[in-house]
N, C-alpha and C positions, 0 to 999 in steps of 0.2 A: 510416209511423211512423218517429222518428228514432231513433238508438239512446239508450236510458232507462236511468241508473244508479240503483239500485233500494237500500236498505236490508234486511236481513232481520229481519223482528223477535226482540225481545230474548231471546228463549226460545231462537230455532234459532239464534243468535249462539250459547250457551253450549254447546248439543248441537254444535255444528261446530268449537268449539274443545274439547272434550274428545275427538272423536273424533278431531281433529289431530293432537292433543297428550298422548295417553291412552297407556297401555301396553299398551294393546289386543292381543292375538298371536293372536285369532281371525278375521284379517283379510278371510282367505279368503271370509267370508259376503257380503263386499258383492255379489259376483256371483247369490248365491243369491236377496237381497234386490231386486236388478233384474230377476233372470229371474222371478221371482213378479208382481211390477209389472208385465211385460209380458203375462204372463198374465190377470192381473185386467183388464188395459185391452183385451186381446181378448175375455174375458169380458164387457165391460162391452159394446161393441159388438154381441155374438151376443143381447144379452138387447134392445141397442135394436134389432137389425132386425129381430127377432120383428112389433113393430107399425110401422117401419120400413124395408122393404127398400132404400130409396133410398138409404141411409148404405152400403151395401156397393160401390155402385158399380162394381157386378159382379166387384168384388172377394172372397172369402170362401174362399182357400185361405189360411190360418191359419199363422203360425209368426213364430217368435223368432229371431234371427238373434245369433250372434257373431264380431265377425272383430276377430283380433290384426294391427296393423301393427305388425311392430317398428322399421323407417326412422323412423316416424312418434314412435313408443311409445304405443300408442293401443290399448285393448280398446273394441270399441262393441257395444253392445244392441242391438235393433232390432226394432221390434212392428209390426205393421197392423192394431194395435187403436182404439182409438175416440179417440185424440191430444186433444190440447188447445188452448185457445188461448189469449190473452194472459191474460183473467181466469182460467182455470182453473189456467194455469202460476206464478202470481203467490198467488195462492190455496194450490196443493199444495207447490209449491216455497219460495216467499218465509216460508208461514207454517204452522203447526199449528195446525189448528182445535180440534182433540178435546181434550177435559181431563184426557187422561192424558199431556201434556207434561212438566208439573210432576211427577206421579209418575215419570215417567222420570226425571227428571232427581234426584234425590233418589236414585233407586233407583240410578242410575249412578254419583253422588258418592259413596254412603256403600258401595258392595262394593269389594270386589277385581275389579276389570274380566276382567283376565283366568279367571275361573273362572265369569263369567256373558255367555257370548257368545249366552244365548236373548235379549236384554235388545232388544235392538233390532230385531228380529220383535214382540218381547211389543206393543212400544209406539207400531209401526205409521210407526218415524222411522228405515226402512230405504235412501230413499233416500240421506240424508245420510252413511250406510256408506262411500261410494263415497270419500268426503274422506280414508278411513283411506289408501288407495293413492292418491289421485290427486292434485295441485297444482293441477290446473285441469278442470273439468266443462262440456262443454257440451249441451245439448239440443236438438238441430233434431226441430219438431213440426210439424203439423196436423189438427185436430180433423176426425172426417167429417160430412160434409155441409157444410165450408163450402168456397170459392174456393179456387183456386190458391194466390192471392197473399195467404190470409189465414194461409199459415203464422209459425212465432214461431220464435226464435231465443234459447236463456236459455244465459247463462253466469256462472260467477262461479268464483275462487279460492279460495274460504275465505274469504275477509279479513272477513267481515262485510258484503259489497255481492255483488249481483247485477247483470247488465244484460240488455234484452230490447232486440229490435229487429224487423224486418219482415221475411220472408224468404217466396218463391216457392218453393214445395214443390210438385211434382206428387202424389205419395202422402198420404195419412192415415198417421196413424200418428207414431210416435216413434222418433229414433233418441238413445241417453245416449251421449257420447264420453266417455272416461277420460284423460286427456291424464295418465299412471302418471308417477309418484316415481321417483327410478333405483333405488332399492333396493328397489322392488316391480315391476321387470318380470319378473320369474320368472312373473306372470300372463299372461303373451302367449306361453306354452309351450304348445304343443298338447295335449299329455300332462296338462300342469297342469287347461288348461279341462274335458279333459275327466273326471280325477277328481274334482270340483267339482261337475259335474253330475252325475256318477253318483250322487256322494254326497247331495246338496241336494236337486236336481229332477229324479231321474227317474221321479218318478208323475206328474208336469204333463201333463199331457193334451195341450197343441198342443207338434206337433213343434219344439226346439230344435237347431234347426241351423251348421254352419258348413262352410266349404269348407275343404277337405282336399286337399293333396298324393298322387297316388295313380297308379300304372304304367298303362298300358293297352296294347292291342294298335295299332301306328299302323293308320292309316287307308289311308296310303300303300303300307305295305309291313307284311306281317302278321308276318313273323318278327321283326320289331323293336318293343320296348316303347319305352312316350316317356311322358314324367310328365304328368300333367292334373290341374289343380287341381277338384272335383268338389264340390257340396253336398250333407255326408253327415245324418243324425239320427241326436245324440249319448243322445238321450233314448229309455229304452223304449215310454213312452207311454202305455199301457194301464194305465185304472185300477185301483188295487192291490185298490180293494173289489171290484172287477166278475170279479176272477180266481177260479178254483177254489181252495179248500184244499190241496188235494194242489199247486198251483203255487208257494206260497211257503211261505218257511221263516221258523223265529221271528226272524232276522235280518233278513227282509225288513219283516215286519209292525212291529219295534222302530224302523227304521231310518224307516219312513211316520209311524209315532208322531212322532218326533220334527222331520220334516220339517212337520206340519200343528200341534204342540204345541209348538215353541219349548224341550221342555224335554230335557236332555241325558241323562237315567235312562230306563232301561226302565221299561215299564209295569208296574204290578202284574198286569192284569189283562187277555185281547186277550178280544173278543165278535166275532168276524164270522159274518154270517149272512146268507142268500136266503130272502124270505118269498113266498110266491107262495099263489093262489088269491083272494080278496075284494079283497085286496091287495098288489100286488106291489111288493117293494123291497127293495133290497141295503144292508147296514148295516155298518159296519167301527165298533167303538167300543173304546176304551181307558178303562180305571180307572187314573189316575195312581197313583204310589206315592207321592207327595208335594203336598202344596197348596199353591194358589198363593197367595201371599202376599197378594193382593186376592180372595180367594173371599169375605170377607165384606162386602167391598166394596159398596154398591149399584148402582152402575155396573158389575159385572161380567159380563160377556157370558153368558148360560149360551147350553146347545146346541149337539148339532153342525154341520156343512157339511151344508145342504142343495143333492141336484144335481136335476135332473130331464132325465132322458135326459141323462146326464153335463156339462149345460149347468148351470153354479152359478149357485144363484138367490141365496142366502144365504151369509154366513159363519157366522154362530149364528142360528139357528133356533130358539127358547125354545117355542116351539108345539110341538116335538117331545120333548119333556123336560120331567118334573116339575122344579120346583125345587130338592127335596130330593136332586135326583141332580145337580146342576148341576156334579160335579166331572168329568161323563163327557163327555168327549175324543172325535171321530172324524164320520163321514163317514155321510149318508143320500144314497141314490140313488133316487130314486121315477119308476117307469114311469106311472101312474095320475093324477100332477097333472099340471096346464095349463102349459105353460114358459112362461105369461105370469102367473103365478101372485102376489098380491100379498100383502104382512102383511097386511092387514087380510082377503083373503079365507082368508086360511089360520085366521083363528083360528073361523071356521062351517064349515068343510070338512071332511066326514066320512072323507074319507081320510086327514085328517093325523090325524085322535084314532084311528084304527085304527091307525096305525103307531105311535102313543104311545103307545096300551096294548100292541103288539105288545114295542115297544124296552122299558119299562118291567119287561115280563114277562122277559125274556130277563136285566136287568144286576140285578135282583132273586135270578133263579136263579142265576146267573154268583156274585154272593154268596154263597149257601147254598151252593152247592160248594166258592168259596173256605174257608167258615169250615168244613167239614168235612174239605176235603183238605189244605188249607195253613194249620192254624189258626194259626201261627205270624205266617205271611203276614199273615194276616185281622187279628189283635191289633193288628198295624203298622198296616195300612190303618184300622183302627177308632179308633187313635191319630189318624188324620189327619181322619178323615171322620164321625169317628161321630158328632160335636153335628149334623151336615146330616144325615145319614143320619133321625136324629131326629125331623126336622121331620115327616118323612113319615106320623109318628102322627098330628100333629093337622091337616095339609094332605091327606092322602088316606085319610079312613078305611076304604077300599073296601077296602085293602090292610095296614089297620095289624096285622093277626093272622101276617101274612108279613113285615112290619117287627121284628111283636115276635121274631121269630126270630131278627133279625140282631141285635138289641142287646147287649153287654156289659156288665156290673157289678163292681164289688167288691164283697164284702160283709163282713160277720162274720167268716167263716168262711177268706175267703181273705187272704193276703199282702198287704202293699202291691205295686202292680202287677200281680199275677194276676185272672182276673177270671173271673166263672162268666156262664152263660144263664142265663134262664126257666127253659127247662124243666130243664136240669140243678137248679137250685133246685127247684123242683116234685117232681123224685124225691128227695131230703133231705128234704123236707117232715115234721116228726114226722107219726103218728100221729094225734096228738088236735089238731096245727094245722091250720086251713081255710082262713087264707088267707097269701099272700105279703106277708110286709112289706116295708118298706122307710122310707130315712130321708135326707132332703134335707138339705144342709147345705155351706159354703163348703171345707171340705177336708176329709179322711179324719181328720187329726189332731183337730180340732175336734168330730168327730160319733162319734169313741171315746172323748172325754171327756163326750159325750154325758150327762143324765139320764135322758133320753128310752129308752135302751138296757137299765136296769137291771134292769126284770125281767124283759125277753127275755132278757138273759146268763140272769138264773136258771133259765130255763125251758128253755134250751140253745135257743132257736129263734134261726134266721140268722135277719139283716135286711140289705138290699141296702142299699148304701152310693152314694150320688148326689150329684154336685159340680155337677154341670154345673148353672146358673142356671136356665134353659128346662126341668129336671127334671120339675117340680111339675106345668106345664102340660100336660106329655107323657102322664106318668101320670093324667094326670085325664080325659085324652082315652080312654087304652089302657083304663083302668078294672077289665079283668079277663084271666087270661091261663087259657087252655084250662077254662075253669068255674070259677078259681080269683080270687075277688078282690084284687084289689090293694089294699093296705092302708097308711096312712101311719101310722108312728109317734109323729109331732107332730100327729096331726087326730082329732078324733070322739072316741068313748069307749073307753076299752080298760080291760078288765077282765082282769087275765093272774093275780091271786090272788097277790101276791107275799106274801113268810114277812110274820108283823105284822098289826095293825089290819087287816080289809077293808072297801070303801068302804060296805057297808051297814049295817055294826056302828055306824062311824064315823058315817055319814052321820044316824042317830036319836041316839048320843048326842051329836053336837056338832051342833042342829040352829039351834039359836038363834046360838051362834057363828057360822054360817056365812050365816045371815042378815043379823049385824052386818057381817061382812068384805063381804057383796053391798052394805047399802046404803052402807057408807065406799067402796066402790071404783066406784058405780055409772058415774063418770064416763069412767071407762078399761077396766073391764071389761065382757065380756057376760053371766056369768056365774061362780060360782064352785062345786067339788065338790070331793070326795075323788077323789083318784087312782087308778087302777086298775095304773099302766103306773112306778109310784117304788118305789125299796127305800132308798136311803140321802139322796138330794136332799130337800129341804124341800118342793121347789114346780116345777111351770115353767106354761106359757103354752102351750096348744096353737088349733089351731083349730079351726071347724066343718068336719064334712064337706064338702065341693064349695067353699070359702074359699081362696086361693090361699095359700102358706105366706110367711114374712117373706121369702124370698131371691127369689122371685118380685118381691113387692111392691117391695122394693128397687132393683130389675133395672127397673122400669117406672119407678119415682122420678127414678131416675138420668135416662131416656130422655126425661124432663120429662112423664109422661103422666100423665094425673089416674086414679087409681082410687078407687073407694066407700070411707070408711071399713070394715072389717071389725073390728071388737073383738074381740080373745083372750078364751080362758078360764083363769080362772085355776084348777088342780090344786095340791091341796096333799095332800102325802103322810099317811097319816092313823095312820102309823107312828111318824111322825118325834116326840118328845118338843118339839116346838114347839108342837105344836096342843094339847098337855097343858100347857105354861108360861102359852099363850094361853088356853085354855077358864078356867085360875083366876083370872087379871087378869081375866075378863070377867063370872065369877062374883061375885067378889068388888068391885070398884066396874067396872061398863061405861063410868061416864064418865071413867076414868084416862084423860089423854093419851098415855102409855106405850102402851097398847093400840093404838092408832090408829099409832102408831110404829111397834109389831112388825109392825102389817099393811101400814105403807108398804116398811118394810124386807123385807117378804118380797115384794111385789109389784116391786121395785127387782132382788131376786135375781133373780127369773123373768124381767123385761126384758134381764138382761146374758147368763142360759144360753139365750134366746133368742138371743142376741147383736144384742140392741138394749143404747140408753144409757137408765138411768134418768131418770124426767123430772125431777126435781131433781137433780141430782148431789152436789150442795153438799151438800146438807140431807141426804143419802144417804148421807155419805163423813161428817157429823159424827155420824151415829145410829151411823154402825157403832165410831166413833172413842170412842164413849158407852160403847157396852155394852164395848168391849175394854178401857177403863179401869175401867167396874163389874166384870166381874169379875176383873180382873188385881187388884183391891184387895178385893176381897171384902165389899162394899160391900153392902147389904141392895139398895140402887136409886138410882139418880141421875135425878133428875130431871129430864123433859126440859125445852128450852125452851118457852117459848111457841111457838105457830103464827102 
């Protein structure tokens, strides 16, 4: 093949010149970012010669190699992992396949560069790092198991082109030259590389080495030393999960966090543990203290690194992890699976749902310890986590009584921003109340102006206070907490006796009126009664029992999804001097259009404290326009329009 000047497409043209060109001062990483890449490409080789042995080529002592020329100005990589060839180097190099390009690149424009150096780990366009130090990159490769003479040659400047050509390689494997900037060769310090790795990669499992400067005894003559350059390993090696407790400190375990997590914060939260007996396996997990900005993403990777016998099968493993914990971070090591192990046999495999109810059970308890020891802590993390944390009511109910423990509320009773449990609600419980309330609604401000709240205030009974959208669903899943029903305050009937009319006094002597209000409303409503749950409000709109409430319904609307009609009920307070102005117009002639007015008008109110929009607006906004000019003039009655 003759040598080929290549274009890069238009995505890694704008990632290569922002990293050129960027203010970048976390530059350091691009080493991190290669030494990972060589790992993974020995990784990738250990997994092919499992049904493969011919690709090792009797090859299979392991390692990553770095050597600085300074004559040269040259840092080089160097793997004897499973290389590549012309379509794979054209492929990884020339282009990005994955659809989180575009997100990167948006995510790199719109930060301050320098305060997000996780940014190019997160986005898996780490070899392109390398452009931050270097003017010119070259790769001499060859993939295993092919020919000599089918090795590649890729280089390019930046400038927007690459070129490949034909090159005779004896070895597999990959070597990256750095051909360094003058003002980036402080990276060809010895000292320098090896801060870098101490820092970046020293849990990487295959040894990273380089030859080093170093005294010895001569050979010639013993009382004389004489310098030998020597191949040392700068890396420790040994995996941080597979170590004792008592061997690392929380330095250690923060410092692995953020080498496998890309993120620059300590964790909220370390889990490491050895499960042994039915099944054996070593776990290291973290609870971020922060989320990542695509957690809600659908493409978001969940799960940790699955190893087997410290050979990485996976990078996220979702068969190991509920999705509702999908924020947890870290590393599985399982002696009991197959290292030929595939997706799809892993999702019938009973050793991995033993380790998933094992992990499960552990970052569960890991919680409840948090929220009792660090509640402080826990509030934060609940701020980040708690709408996922969530989910796990209506996706596992095996567990939702251990869920309901972790959840937090505002209510009634607390602060904006302070927030109580269950069971702490449970023990305030009055007396003569049996069950927990609670009240869905799009903010805290909105649901204390509440109607729905009035004669709980009178009754001094708290009601939990719920914003979150997915609320309703949760709750109707959880249904009851320790014998104690959950109760919504917009659903079913609630009889709380507030001061005034009660709905049974009301309900014989306006029996007829509320017959007329059923059939003028039959079209919008499902029914219509006296209130149990108003003291000053006219009216509102509640639902049936097991009906999803309006912030739900909305929430699926929006998502374009079809749901069933549900019709409200409509509640009219039987206190209020409305139903006494209504019961005499309807006494007195039922065929008044007036009549038919009050009852649109009060069905208009209940749609807007619902916080829905009336279905005429117009017609709504003149009837109210009517009556404030009948009585601002003192008018006997103005008469409405025609219909």
């Amino acid at each position: 093949m003759t040598k080929q000047t290549l274009e890069f497409k238009t995505e890694v043209k704008q990632i290569l010149d922002l990293m050129i060109h960027s203010i970048y001062t976390n530059r350091e990483i691009f080493l991190r970012e290669l030494v990972s890449n060589a790992s993974d490409a020995i990784d990738k080789l250990r997994f092919e010669a499992l049904t493969h042995r011919d690709l090792l080529d009797g090859n299979s002592d392991w390692k990553i190699k770095i050597e600085a020329d300074r004559e040269a100005g040259t840092i080089t990589v160097s793997d004897n992992g499973i290389g590549m060839n012309k379509e794979d180097i054209v492929r990884e190099l020339g282009t990005i396949a994955h659809s989180g390009t575009r997100e990167f690149l948006k995510a790199i424009q719109s930060r301050e560069l320098q305060e997000q150096p996780e940014l190019i780990g997160q986005f898996g366009v780490g070899f392109y790092s390398s452009f931050m130090v270097a003017d010119r990159v070259t790769v001499l490769t060859r993939k295993a198991g092919e020919p000599e003479d089918a090795g590649v040659k890729w280089e390019s400047t930046g400038d927007g082109t690459f070129s490949i050509e034909n090159l005779d390689r004896k070895s597999r494997g990959t070597d990256i030259i750095l051909h360094l900037k003058e003002q980036e060769r402080k990276f060809l310090d010895e000292a320098e590389i090896r801060r870098i790795i101490k820092k970046y990669s020293d849990f990487t499992e295959h040894p990273i080495v380089m030859d080093v400067e170093k005294e010895r005894p001569s050979v010639i003559d013993k009382d004389k030393m004489v310098k030998v350059r020597e191949e040392e390993v700068l890396n420790s090696r040994k995996a941080v999960w597979l170590k004792d407790k008592s061997e690392l400190s929380e330095s250690d375990y923060n410092e692995f966090y953020r080498h496998i997590s890309y993120d620059f914060s300590d964790p909220a939260r370390t889990i490491h543990f050895r499960a042994e007996g039915t099944s054996e396996f070593s776990a290291l997990l973290y609870i971020p203290e922060t989320a990542p900005f695509d957690i809600y993403h659908p493409e978001f990777k969940i799960g940790p690194m699955l190893y087997v016998k410290r050979v990485q099968i996976m990078d996220h493993c979702d068969q190991l992890i509920p999705p509702y914990l999908r924020f947890v971070k870290g590393v599985v090591d399982s002696s009991d699976l197959p290292l030929n192990i595939s997706r799809e046999t892993l999702q019938n495999n009973p050793q991995v749902a033993l380790i998933k109810k094992n992990i499960t059970k552990k970052i569960l308890r890991a919680l409840e310890d948090m929220k009792k020891q660090e509640y402080e802590n826990y509030v934060k993390f609940y701020g980040e986590f708690g709408k996922i944390l969530k989910e796990g009511i209506h996706f596992d109910p095996v567990r939702k009584e251990a869920l309901a423990d972790l959840l937090l509320f505002e209510s009634t009773d607390t602060k904006p921003g302070e927030y109580t449990s269950l069971s702490q609600y449970a023990d305030r419980m009055k007396e003569d109340q049996k069950e927990i309330y609670y009240v869905t609604g799009p903010s805290r401000t909105e649901i204390e102006r509440s109607p729905y709240l009035e004669a709980f205030r009178e009754k001094g009974y708290e009601v939990l206070i719920m914003t979150d959208q997915v609320d309703d669903l949760i709750m109707g899943d959880l249904l009851e907490y320790n014998g104690k029903k959950l109760k919504s305050v917009i659903k079913g009937d609630i009889d709380l006796k507030p001061e005034g009319r009660d709905q049974e006094t009301a309900g014989k002597q306006f029996k007829d009126l509320l017959e007329f209000i059923r059939e003028h409303l039959k079209d919008e409503i499902k029914d219509v009664r006296f209130s149990g749950r108003l003291k000053e409000a006219p009216c509102c709109l509640v639902a049936e029992e097991g009906d999803m409430d309006i912030q739900m319904e909305k929430l699926l609307k929006s998502m374009g999804q079809k749901i069933p009609e549900a019709r409200r009920i409509l509640e009219i307070n039987p206190g209020h001097r409305i139903v006494d102005a209504m019961d005499s117009l309807f006494r007195k002639d039922r065929q008044d259009p007036l009549l038919r007015e009050y009852i649109d008008l009060l069905y208009g109110q209940a749609l807007l404290m619902e916080g829905s929009s009336p279905k005429d607006p117009a017609a709504f906004s003149k009837s109210v326009a009517r009556l404030m000019a009948d009585n601002a003039l003192g008018e006997e009655k103005i008469q409405p329009e025609s219909r």
